[in-house]
Backbone as CSV, one residue per row, in Angstrom:
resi,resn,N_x,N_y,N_z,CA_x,CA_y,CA_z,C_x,C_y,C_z
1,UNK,0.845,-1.174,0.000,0.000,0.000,0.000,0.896,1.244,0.000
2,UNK,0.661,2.406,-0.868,1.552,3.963,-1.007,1.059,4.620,-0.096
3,UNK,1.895,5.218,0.670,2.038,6.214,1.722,1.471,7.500,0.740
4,UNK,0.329,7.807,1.782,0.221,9.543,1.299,1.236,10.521,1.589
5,UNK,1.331,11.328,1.034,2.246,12.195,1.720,1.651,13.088,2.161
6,UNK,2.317,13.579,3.520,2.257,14.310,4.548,2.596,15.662,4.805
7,UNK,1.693,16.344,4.779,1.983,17.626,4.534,2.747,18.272,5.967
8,UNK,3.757,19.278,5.108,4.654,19.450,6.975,3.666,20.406,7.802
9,UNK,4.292,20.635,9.189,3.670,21.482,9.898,3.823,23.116,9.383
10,UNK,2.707,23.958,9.670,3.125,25.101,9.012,3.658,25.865,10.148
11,UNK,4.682,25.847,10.154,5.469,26.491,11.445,5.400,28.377,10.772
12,UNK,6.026,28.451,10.030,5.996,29.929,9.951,4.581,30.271,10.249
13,UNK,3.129,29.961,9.789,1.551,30.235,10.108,2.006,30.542,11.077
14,UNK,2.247,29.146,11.912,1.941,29.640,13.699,2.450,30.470,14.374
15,UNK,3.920,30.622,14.065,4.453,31.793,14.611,3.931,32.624,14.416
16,UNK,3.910,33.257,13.258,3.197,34.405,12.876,1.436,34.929,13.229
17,UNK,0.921,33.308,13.463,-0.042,33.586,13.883,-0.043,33.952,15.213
18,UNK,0.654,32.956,16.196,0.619,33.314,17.877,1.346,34.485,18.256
19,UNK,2.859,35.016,17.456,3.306,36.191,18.052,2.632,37.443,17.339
20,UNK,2.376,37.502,15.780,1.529,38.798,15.905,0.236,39.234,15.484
21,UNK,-0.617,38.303,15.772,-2.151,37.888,15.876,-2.012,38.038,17.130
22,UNK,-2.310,37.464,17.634,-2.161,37.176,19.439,-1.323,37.866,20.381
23,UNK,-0.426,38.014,19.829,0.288,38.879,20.160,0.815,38.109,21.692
24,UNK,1.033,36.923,21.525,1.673,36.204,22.698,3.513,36.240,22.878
25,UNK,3.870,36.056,24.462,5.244,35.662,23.898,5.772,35.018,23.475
26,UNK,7.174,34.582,22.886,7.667,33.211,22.694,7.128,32.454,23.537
27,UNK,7.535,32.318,24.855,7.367,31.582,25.677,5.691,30.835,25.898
28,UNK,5.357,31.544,25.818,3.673,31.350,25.969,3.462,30.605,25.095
29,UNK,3.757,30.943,23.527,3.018,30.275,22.314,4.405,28.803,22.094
30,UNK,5.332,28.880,22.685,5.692,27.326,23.041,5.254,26.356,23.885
31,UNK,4.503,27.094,25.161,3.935,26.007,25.938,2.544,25.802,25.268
32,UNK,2.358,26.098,24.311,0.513,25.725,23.466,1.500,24.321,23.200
33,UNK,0.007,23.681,23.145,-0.123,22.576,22.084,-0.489,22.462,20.740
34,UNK,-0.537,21.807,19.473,-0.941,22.104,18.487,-2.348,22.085,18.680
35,UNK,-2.804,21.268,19.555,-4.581,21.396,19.632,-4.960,22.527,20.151
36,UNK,-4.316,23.219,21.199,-4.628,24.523,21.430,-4.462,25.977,20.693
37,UNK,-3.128,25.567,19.518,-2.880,26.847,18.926,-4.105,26.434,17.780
38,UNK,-4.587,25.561,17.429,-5.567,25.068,16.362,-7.213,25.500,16.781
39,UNK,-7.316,25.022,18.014,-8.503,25.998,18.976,-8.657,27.837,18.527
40,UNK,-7.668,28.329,19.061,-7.290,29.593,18.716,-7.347,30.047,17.475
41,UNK,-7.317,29.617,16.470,-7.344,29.829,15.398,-8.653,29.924,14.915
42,UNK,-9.438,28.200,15.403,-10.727,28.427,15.110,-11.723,29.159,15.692
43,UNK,-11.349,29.750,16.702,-12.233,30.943,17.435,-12.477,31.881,16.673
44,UNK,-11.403,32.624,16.006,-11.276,33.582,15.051,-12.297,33.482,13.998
45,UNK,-12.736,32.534,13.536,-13.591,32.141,12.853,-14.874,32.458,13.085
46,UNK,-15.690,32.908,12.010,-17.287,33.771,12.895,-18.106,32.702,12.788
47,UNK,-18.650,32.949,13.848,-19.573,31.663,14.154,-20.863,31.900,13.666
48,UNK,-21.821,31.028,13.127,-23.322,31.238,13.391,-24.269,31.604,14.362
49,UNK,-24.840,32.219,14.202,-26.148,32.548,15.513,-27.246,31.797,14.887
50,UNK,-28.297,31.760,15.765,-29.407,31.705,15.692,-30.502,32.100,15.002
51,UNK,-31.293,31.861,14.105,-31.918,33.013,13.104,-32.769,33.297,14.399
52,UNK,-33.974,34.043,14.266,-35.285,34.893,14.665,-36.047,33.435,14.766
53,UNK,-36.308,32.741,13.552,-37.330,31.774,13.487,-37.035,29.912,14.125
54,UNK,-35.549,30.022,14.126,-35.042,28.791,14.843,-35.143,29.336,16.273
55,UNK,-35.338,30.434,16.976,-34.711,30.653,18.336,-36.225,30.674,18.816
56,UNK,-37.325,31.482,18.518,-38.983,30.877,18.311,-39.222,29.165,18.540
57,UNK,-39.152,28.494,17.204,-39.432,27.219,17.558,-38.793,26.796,18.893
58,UNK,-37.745,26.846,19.176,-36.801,26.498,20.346,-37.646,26.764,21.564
59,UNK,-37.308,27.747,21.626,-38.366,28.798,22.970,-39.891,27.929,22.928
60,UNK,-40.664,27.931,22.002,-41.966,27.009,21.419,-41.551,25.311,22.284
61,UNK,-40.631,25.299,21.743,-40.703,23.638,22.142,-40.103,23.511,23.126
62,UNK,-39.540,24.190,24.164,-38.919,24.345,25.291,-39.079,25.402,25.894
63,UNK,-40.605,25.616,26.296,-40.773,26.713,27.553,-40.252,26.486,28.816
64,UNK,-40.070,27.947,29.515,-39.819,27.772,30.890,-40.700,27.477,31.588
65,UNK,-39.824,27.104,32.399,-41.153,26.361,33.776,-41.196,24.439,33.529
66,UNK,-41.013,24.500,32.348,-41.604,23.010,31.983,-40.116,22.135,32.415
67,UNK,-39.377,22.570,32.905,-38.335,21.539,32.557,-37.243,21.117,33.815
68,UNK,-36.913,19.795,34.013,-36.877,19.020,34.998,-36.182,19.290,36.537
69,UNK,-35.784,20.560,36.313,-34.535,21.035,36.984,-35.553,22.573,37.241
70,UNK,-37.139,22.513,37.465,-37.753,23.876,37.736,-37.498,23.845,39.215
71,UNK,-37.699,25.359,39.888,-36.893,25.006,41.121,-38.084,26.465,41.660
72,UNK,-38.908,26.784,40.715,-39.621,28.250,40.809,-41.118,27.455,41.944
């Protein structure tokens, strides 16, 4: 079976991303992990909200008061 090849790490990104994006120190953005500088990255990323008409049904199908943990 052929080995895929493996794309390297993008070390210059990260630097560049953690020291002047982030604006962290060396030190700091060496004790990350790649799962954490990869976290960070995807934060940056804009997230979805809720429309008007999904947050309705929601609210609709999950009123307050009704639910198992009411304490009112």
């Amino acid at each position: 079976m052929k080995r895929q090849p493996v794309e390297p790490f993008p070390w210059d990104d990260v630097l560049e991303f953690g020291l002047m994006t982030l604006r962290l120190a060396p030190r700091d953005l060496w004790l990350l992990t790649p799962r954490e500088i990869a976290l960070c990255v995807d934060t940056r990323q804009p997230k979805q909200f809720l429309s008007r008409d999904k947050l309705t049904m929601l609210m609709n199908l999950f009123p307050d008061g009704g639910g198992f943990d009411d304490r009112s």
